[in-house]
C-alpha positions as a LaTeX table, in Angstrom:
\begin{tabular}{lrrr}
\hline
Residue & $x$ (\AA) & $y$ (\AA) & $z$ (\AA) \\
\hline
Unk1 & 178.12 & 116.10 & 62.21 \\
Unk2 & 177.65 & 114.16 & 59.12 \\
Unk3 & 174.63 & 113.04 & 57.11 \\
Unk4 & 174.99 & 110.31 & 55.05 \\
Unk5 & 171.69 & 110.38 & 52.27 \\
Unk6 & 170.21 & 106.67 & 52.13 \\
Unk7 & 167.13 & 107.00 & 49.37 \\
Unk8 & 165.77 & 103.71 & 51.36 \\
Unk9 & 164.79 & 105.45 & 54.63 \\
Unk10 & 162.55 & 108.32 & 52.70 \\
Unk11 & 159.30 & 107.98 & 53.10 \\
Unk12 & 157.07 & 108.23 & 50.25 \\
Unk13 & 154.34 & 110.70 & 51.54 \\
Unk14 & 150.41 & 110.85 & 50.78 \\
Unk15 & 147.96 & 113.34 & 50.63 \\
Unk16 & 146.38 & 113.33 & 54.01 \\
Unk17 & 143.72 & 114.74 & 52.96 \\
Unk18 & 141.75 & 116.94 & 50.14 \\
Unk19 & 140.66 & 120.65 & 50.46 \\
Unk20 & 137.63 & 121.98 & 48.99 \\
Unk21 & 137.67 & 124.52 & 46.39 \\
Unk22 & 135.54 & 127.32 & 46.73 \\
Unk23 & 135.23 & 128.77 & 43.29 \\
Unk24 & 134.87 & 132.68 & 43.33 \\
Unk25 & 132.70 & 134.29 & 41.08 \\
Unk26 & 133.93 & 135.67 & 37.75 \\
Unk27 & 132.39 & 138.87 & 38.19 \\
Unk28 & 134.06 & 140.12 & 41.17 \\
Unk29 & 134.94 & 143.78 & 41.02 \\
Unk30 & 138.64 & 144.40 & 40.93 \\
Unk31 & 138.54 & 147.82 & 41.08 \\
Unk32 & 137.69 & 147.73 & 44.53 \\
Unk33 & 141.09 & 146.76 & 45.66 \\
Unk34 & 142.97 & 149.97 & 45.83 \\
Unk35 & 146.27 & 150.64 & 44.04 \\
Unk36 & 145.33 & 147.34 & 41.62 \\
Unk37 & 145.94 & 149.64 & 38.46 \\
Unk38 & 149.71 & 150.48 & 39.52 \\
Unk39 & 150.13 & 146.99 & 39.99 \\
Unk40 & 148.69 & 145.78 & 36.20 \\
Unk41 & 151.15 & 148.69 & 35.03 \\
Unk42 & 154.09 & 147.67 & 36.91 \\
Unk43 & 153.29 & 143.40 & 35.74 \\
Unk44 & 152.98 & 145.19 & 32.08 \\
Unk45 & 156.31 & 146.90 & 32.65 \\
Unk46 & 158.17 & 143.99 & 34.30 \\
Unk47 & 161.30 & 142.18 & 31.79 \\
Unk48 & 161.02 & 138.68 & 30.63 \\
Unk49 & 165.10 & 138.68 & 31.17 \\
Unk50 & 166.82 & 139.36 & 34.19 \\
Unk51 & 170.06 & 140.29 & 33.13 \\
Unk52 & 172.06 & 139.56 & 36.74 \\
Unk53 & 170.24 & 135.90 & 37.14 \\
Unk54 & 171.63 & 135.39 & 33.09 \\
Unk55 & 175.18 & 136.43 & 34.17 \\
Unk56 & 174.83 & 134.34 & 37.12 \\
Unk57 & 173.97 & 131.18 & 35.18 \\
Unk58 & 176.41 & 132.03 & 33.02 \\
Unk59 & 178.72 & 131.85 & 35.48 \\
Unk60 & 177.52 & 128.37 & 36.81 \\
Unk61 & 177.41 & 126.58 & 33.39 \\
Unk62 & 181.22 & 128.18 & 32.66 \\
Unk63 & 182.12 & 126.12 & 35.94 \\
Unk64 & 183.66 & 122.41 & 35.11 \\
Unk65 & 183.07 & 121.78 & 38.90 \\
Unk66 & 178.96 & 122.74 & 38.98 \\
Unk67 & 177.54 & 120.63 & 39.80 \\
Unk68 & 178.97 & 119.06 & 42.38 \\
Unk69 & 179.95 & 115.23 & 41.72 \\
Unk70 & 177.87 & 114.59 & 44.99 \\
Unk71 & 175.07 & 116.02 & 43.61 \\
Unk72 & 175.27 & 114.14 & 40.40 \\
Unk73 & 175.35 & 110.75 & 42.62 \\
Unk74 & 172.91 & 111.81 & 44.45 \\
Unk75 & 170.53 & 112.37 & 41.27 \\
Unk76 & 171.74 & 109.56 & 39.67 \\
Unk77 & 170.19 & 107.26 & 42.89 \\
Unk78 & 167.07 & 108.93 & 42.72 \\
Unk79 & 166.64 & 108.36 & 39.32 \\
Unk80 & 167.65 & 104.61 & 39.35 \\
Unk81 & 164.78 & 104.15 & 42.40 \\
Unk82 & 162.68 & 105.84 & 40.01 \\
Unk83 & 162.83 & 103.69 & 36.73 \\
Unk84 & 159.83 & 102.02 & 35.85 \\
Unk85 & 160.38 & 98.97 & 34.43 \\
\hline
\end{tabular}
């Protein structure tokens, strides 16, 4: 099976509709949810770095074939529908 990409037959797409926001009140008591203060501690704990996503983008950028030329065409199309004059 092959799938050839043709930007013309994508349909632009509209919000159907809107939801309503309900807006909760600032007071609410979050000690009430149990186990809440292990989670802060383990958000305060967490790295800004994962070292195995840095290797693997390492990897990717080291590659003279990533991206893919197909890829690249594929952007480059999108982009040219795009341009505003």
């Amino acid at each position: 099976m092959e799938i050839e990409f043709n930007p013309s037959r994508v349909p632009k797409v509209e919000p159907s509709q809107t939801a309503a926001r309900t807006n909760a009140p600032a007071s609410a008591d979050q000690s009430s949810v149990p186990g809440i203060a292990a989670l802060q501690d383990k958000l305060k704990n967490l790295s800004d770095v994962r070292p195995e996503k840095v290797a693997y983008a390492q990897g990717l950028v080291s590659d003279a074939k990533y991206p893919p030329d197909d890829v690249l065409d594929r952007i480059a199309v999108l982009l040219a529908i795009n341009v505003k004059q």
